[in-house]
N, CA, C and O atoms as a Maestro MAE file, in Angstrom:
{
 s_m_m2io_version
 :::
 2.0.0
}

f_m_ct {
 s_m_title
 :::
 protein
 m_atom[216] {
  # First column is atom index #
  i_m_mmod_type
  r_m_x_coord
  r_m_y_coord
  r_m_z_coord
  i_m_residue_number
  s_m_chain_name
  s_m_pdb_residue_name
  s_m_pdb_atom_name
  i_m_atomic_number
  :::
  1 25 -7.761 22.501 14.324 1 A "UNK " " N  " 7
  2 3 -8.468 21.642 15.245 1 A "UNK " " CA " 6
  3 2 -9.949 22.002 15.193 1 A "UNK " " C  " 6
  4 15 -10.246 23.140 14.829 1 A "UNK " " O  " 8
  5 25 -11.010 21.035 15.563 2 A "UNK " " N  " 7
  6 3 -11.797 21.278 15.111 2 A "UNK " " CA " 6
  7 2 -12.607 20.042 15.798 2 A "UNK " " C  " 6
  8 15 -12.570 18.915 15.304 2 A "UNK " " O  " 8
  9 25 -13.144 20.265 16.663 3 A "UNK " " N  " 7
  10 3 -13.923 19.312 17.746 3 A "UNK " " CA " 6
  11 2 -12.905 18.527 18.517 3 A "UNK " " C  " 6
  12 15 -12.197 19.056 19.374 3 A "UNK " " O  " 8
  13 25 -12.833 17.076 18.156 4 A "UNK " " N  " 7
  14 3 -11.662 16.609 18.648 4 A "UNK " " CA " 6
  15 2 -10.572 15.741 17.358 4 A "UNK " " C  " 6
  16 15 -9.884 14.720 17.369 4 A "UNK " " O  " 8
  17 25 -10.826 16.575 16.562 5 A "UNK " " N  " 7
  18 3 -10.046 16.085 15.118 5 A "UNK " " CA " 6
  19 2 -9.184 17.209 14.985 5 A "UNK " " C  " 6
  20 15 -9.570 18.368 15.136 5 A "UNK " " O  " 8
  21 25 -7.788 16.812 14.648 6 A "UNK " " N  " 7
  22 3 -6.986 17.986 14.531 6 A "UNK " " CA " 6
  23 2 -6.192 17.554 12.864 6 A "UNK " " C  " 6
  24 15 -5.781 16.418 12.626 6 A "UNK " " O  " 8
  25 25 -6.136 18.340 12.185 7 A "UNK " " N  " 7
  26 3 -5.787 18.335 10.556 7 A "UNK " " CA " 6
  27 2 -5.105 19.753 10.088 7 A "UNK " " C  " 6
  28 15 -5.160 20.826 10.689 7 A "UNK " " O  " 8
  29 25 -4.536 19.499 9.014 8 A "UNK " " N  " 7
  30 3 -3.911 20.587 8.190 8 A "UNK " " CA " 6
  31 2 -4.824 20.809 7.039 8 A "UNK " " C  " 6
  32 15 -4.346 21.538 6.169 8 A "UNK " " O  " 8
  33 25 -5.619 20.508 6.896 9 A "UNK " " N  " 7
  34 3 -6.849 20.906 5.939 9 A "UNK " " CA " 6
  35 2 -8.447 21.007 6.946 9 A "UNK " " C  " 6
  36 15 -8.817 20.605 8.049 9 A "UNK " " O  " 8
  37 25 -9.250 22.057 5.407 10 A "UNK " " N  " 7
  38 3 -10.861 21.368 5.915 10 A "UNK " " CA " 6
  39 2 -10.825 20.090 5.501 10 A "UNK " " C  " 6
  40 15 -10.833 19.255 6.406 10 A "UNK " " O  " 8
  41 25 -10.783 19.660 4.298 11 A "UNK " " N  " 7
  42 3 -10.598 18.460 3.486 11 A "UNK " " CA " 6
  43 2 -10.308 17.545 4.777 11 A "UNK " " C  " 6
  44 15 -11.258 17.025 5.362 11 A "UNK " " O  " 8
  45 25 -9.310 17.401 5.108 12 A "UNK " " N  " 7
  46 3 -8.845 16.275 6.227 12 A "UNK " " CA " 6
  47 2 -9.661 16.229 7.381 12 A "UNK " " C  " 6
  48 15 -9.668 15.208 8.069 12 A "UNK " " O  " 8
  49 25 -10.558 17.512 7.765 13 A "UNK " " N  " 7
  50 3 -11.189 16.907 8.898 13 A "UNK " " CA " 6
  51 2 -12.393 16.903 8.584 13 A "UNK " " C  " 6
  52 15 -13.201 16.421 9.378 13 A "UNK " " O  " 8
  53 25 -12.880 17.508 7.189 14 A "UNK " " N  " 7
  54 3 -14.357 16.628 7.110 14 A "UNK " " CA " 6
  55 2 -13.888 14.578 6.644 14 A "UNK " " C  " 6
  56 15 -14.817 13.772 6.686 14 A "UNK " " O  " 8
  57 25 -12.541 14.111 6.287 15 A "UNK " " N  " 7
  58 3 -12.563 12.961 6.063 15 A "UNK " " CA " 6
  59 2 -12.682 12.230 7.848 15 A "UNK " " C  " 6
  60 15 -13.278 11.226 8.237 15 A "UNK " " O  " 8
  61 25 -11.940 13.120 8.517 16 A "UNK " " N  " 7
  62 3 -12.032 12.548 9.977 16 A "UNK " " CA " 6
  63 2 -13.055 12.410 10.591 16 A "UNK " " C  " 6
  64 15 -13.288 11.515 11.404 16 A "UNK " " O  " 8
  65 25 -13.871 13.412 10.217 17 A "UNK " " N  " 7
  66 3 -15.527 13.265 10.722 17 A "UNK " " CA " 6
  67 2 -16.463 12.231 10.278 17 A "UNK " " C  " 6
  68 15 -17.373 11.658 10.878 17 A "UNK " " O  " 8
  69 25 -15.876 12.097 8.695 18 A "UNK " " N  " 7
  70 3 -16.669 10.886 8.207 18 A "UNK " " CA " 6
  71 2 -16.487 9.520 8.644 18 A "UNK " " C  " 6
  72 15 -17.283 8.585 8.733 18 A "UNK " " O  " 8
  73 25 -14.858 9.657 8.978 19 A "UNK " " N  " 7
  74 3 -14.329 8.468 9.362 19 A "UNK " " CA " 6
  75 2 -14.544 7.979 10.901 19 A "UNK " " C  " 6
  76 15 -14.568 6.818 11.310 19 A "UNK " " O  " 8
  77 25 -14.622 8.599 11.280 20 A "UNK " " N  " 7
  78 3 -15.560 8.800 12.656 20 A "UNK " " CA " 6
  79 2 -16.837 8.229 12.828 20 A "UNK " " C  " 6
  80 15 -17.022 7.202 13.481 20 A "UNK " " O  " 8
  81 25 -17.894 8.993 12.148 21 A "UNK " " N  " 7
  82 3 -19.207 8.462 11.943 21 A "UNK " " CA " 6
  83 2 -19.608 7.198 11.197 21 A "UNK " " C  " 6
  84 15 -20.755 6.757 11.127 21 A "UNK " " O  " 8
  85 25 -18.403 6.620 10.592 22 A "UNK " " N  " 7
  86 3 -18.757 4.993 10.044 22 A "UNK " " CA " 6
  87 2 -18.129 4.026 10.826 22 A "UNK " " C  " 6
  88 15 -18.375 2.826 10.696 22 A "UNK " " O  " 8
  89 25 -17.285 4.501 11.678 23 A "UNK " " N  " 7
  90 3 -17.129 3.613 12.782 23 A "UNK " " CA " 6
  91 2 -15.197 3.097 12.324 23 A "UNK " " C  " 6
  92 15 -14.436 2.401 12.997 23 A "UNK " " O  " 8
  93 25 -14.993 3.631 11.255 24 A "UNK " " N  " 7
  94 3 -13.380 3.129 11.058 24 A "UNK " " CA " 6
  95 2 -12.423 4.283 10.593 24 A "UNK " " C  " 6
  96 15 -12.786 5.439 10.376 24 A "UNK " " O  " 8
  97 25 -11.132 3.790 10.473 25 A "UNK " " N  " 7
  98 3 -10.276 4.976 11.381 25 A "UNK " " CA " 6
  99 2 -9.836 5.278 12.486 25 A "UNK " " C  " 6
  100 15 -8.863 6.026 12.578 25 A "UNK " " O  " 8
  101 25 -10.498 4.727 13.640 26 A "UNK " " N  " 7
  102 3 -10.360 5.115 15.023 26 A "UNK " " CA " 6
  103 2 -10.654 3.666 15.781 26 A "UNK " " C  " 6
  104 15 -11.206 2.604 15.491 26 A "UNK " " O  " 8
  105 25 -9.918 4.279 16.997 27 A "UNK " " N  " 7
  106 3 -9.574 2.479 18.212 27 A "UNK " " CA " 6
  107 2 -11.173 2.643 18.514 27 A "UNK " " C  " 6
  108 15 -12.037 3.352 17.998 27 A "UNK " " O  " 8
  109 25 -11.189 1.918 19.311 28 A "UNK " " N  " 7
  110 3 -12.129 1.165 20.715 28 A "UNK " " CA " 6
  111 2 -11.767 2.021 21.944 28 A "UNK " " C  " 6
  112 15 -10.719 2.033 22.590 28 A "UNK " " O  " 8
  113 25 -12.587 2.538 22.059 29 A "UNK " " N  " 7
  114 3 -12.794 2.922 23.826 29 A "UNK " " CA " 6
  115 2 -12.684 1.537 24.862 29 A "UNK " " C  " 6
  116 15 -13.369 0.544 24.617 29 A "UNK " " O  " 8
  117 25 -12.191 1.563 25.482 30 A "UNK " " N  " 7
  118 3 -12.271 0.273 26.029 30 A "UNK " " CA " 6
  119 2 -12.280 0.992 27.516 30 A "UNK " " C  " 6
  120 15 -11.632 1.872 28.083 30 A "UNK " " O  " 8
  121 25 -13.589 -0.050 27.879 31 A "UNK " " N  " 7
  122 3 -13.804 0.673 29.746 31 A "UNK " " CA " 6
  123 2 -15.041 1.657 29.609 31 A "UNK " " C  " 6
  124 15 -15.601 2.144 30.591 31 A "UNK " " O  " 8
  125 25 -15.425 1.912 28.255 32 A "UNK " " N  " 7
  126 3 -16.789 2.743 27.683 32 A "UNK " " CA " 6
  127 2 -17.947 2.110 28.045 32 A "UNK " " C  " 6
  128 15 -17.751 0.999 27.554 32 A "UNK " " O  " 8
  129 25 -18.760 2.073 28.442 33 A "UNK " " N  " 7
  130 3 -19.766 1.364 28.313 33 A "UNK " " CA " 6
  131 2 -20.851 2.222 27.702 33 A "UNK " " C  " 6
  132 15 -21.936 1.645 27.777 33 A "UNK " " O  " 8
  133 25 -20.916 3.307 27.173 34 A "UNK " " N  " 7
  134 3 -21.505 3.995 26.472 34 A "UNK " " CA " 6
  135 2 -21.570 3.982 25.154 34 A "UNK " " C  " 6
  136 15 -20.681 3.438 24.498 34 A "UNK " " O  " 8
  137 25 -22.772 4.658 24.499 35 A "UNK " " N  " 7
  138 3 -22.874 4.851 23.332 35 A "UNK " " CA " 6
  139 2 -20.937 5.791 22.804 35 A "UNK " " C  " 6
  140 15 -19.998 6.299 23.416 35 A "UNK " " O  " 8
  141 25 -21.306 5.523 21.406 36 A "UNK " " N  " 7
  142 3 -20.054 6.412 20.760 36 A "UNK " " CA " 6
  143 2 -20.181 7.669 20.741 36 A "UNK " " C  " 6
  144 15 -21.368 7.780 20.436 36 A "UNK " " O  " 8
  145 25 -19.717 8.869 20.874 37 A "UNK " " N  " 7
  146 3 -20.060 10.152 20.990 37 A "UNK " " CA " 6
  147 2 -20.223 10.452 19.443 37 A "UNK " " C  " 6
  148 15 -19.435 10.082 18.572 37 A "UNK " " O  " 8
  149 25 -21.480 11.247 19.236 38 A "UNK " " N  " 7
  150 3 -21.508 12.021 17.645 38 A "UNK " " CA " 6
  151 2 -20.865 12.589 17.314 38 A "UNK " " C  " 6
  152 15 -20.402 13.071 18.347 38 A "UNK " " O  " 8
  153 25 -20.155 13.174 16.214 39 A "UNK " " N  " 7
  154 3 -19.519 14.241 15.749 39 A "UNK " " CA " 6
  155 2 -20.735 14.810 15.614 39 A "UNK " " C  " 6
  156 15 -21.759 14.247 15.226 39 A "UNK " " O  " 8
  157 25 -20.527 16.626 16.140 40 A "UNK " " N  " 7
  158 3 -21.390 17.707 15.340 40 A "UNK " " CA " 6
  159 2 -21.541 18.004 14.165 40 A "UNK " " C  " 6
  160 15 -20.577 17.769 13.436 40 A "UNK " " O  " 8
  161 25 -22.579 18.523 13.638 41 A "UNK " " N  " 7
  162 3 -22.035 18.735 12.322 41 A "UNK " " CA " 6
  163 2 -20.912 19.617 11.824 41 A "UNK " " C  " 6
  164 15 -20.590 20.432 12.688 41 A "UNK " " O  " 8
  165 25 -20.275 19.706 10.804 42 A "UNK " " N  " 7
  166 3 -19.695 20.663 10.595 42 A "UNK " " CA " 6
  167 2 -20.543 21.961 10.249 42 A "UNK " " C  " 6
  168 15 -21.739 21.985 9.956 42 A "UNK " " O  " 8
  169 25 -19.308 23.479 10.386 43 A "UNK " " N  " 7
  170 3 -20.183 24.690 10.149 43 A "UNK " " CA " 6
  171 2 -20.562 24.745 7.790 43 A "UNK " " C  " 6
  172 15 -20.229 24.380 6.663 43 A "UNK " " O  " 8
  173 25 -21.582 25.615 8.769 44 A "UNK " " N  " 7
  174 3 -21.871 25.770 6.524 44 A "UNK " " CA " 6
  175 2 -21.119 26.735 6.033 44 A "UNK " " C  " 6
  176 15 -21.232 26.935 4.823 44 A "UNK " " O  " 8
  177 25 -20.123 27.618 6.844 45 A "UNK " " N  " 7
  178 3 -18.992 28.362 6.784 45 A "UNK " " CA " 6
  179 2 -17.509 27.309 6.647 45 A "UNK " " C  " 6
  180 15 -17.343 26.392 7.452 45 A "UNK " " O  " 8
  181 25 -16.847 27.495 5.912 46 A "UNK " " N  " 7
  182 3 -15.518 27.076 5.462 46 A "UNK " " CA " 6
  183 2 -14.668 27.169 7.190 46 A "UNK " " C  " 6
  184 15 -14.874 28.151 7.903 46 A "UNK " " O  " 8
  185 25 -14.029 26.372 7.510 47 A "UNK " " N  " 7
  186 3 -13.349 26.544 8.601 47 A "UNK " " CA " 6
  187 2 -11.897 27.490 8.683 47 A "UNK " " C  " 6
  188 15 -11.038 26.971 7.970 47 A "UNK " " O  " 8
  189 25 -11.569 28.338 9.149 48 A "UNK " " N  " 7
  190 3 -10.836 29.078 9.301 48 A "UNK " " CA " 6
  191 2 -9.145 28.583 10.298 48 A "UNK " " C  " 6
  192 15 -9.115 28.294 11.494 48 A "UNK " " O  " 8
  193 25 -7.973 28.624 9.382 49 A "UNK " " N  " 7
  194 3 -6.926 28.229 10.360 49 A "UNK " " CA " 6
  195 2 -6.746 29.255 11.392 49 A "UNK " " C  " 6
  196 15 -7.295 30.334 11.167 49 A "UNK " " O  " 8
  197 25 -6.111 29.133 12.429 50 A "UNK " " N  " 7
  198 3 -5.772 29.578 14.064 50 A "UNK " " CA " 6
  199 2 -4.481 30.148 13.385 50 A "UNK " " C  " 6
  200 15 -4.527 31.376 13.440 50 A "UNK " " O  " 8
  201 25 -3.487 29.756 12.843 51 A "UNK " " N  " 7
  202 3 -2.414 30.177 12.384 51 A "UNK " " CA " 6
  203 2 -1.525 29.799 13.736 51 A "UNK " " C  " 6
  204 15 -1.917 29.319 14.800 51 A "UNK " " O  " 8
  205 25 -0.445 30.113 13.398 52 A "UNK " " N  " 7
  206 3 0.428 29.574 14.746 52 A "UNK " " CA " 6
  207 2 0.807 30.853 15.791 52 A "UNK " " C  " 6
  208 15 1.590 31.759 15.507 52 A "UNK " " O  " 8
  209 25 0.126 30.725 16.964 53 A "UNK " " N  " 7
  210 3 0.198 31.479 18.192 53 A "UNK " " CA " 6
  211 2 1.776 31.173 18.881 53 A "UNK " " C  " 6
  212 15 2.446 30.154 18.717 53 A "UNK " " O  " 8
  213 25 2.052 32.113 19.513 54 A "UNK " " N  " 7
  214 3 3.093 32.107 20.355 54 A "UNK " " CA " 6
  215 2 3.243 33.104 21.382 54 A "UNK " " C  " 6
  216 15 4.212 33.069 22.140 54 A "UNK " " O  " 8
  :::
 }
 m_bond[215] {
  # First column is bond index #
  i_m_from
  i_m_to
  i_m_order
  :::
  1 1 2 1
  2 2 3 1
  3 3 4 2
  4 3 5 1
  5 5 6 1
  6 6 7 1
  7 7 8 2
  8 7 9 1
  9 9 10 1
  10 10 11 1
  11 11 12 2
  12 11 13 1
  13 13 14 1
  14 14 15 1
  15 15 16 2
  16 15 17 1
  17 17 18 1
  18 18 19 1
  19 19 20 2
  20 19 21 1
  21 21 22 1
  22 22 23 1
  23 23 24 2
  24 23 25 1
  25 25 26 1
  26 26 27 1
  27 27 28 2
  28 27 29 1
  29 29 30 1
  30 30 31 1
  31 31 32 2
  32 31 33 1
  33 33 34 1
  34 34 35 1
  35 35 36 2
  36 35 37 1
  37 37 38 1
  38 38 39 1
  39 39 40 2
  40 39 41 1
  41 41 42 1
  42 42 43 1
  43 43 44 2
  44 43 45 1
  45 45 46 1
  46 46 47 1
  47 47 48 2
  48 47 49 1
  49 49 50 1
  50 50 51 1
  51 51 52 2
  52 51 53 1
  53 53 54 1
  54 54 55 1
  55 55 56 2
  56 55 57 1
  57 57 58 1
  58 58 59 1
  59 59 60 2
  60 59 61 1
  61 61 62 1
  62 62 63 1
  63 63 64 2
  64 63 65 1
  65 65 66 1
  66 66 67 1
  67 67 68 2
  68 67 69 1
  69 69 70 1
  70 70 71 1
  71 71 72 2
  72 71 73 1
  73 73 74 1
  74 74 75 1
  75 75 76 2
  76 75 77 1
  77 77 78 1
  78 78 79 1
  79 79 80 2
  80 79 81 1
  81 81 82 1
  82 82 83 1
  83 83 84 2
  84 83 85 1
  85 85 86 1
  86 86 87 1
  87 87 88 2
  88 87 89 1
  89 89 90 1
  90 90 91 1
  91 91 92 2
  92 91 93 1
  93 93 94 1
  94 94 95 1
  95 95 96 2
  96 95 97 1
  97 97 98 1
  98 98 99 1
  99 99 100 2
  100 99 101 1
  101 101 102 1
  102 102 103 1
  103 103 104 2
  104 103 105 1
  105 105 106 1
  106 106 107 1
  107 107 108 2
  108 107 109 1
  109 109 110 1
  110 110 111 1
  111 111 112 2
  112 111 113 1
  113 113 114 1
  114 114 115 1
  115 115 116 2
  116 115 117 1
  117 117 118 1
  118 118 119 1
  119 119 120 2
  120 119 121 1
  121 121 122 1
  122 122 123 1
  123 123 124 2
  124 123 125 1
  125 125 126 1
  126 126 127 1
  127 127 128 2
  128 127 129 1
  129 129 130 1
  130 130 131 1
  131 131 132 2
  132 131 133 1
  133 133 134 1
  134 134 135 1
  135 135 136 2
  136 135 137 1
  137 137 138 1
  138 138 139 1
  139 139 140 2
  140 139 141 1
  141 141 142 1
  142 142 143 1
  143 143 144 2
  144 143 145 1
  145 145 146 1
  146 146 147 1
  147 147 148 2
  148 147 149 1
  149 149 150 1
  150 150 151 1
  151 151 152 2
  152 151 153 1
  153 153 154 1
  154 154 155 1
  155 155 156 2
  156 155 157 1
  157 157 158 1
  158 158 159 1
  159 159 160 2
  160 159 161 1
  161 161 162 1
  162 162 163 1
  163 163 164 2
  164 163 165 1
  165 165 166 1
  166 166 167 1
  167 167 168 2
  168 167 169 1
  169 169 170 1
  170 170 171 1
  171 171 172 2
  172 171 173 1
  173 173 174 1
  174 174 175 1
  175 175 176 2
  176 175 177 1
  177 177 178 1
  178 178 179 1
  179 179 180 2
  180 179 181 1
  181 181 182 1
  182 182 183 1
  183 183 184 2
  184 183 185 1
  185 185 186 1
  186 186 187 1
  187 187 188 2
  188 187 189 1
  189 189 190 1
  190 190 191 1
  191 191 192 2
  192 191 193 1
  193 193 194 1
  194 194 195 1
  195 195 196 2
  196 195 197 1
  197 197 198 1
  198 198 199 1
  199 199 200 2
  200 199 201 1
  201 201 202 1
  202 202 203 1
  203 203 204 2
  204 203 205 1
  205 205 206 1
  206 206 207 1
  207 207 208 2
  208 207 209 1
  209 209 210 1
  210 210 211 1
  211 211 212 2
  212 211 213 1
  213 213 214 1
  214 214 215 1
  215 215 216 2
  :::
 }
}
């Protein structure tokens, strides 16, 4: 997980981020009357898995 994109790769959530920031991939807020929220950038460090907690 990784902002509000959750993936089994980096690969998959830099595509979610992209897919994000062009506007497809993802619903409509509906009831928003706001701008779309930015994705941050990603880190210039490789993202690290959490591994599974219990």
């Amino acid at each position: 997980m990784w902002w509000n994109f959750v993936a089994r790769t980096q690969e998959e959530i830099e595509q979610a981020r992209e897919d994000w920031t062009s506007g497809s991939g993802f619903g409509e807020v509906k009831g928003y009357d706001g701008a779309p929220l930015r994705a941050p950038q990603l880190p210039e460090v490789p993202l690290k898995p959490r591994g599974r907690v219990r």
